[in-house]
C-alpha positions, 0 to 999 in steps of 0.5 A: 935905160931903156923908153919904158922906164924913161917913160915911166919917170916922165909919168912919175915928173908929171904926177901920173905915176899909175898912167903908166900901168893903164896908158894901153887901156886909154888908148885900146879903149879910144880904139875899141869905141872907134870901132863902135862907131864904124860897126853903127855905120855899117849895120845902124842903115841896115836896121833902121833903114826908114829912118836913115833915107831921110837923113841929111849931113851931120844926122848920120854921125850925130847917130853914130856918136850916140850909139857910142856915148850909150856903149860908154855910159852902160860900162862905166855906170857898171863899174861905179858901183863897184867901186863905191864897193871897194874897201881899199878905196874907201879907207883911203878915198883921195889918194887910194889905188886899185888897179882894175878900178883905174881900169875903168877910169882908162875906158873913160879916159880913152873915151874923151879921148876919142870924143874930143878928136870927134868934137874937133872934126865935126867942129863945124856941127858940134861947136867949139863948146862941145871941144872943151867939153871933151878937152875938160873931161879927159884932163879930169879923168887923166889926172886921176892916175896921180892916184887922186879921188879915185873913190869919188871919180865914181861920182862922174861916172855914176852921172853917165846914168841919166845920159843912157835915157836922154840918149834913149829918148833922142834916139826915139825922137829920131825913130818917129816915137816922138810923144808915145807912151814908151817915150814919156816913160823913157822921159819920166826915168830919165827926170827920177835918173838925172834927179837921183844920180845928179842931183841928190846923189852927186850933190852929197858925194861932192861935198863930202869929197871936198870935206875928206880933201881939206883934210889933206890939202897940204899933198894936193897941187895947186892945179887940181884944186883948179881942174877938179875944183871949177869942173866940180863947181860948174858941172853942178850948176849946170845939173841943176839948170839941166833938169830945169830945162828937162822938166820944160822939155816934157812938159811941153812934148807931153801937155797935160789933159786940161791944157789939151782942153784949153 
């Protein structure tokens, strides 16, 4: 028995049966964002060089780990709607399996792969919140290969959307633009973008993948009702209290004219 087919039945013991087919893309793709990362270090200096003699310390990584975040959310905000397209994955939306649409879950999978590596290094400046983040994340997106939800994980993905503009809108801040014009309307899109893909959109899918999994709870562990489950319920409340804050946010950036009169 040669290691690949022991290694494929390790998969097979642990429920990841597809991981075996997509543990190259993981661990390319935590590569690949490695390499982002470094190309930032090189040329992000170079062509921002008035903004980068003045940072000190975590400023230079913080936006390095930016540029990467943004890179990962473009693709797999791409790819999600593709695979709402899907109609293999919608006439079986817990346990369908496309093997491209687990692609793109592998670049994500890869990419928190890498972000909680990060986290853990600069733990000093991240905190120990931002490495369970990574931790939490990565084991939503592995126990994807049982094949579980793989139609709904494009809800997740779909989330990325809102992080593009508040990336955009910490990389203004960086850059001098704080309070312009293209930043409130980097901020107005970020709102209808959080509100949209979070709030509205991610609120409805999320009940309805919870209805279509009751009705085949009988096949579902115990331990992604637990995983799925808290991840689910806790990334909701946070969204809720995450565009509150964002509403506090502009409008303390950007006053309105009779409180500037005031």
């Amino acid at each position: 028995m040669d290691i690949a087919t022991v290694f494929g039945n390790l998969l097979d013991q642990l429920s990841l049966s597809t991981l075996k087919y997509h543990w190259q893309t993981v661990l390319t793709s935590a590569l690949a964002f490695t390499i982002i990362y470094e190309i930032s270090r090189i040329f992000s200096p170079l062509l921002f060089p008035k903004t980068f003699q003045f940072f000190k310390g975590y400023n230079a990584p913080n936006w390095h780990i930016h540029v990467v975040s943004t890179v990962h959310c473009i693709a797999v905000v791409l790819g999600s709607f593709f695979i709402f397209a899907d109609n293999t994955l919608h006439q079986d939306r817990v346990f369908g399996y496309v093997r491209w649409a687990a692609d793109i879950y592998s670049i994500s999978c890869g990419y928190f792969l890498w972000d909680t590596v990060i986290a853990i290094y600069f733990y000093k400046y991240q905190g120990i919140s931002m490495v369970f983040h990574g931790i939490a994340s990565f084991s939503v997106f592995l126990f994807s290969f049982r094949p579980f939800v793989n139609y709904y994980g494009a809800i997740f993905l779909m989330y990325e959307l809102s992080t593009i503009f508040l990336n955009f809108h910490w990389f203004m801040d960086k850059l001098g633009w704080t309070g312009s014009r293209i930043q409130l309307i980097n901020g107005i899109v970020l709102l209808l973008a959080f509100f949209g893909a979070r709030i509205v959109f991610g609120t409805i899918m999320s009940y309805k993948m919870w209805y279509d999994i009751s009705s085949v709870k009988d096949h579902v562990p115990l331990r992604y009702y637990i995983v799925y489950g808290g991840g689910n319920l806790i990334t909701t409340c946070l969204n809720f209290w995450w565009f509150s804050q964002m509403i506090a946010m502009l409008r303390k950036r950007f006053p309105s004219t009779t409180t500037k009169q005031n």
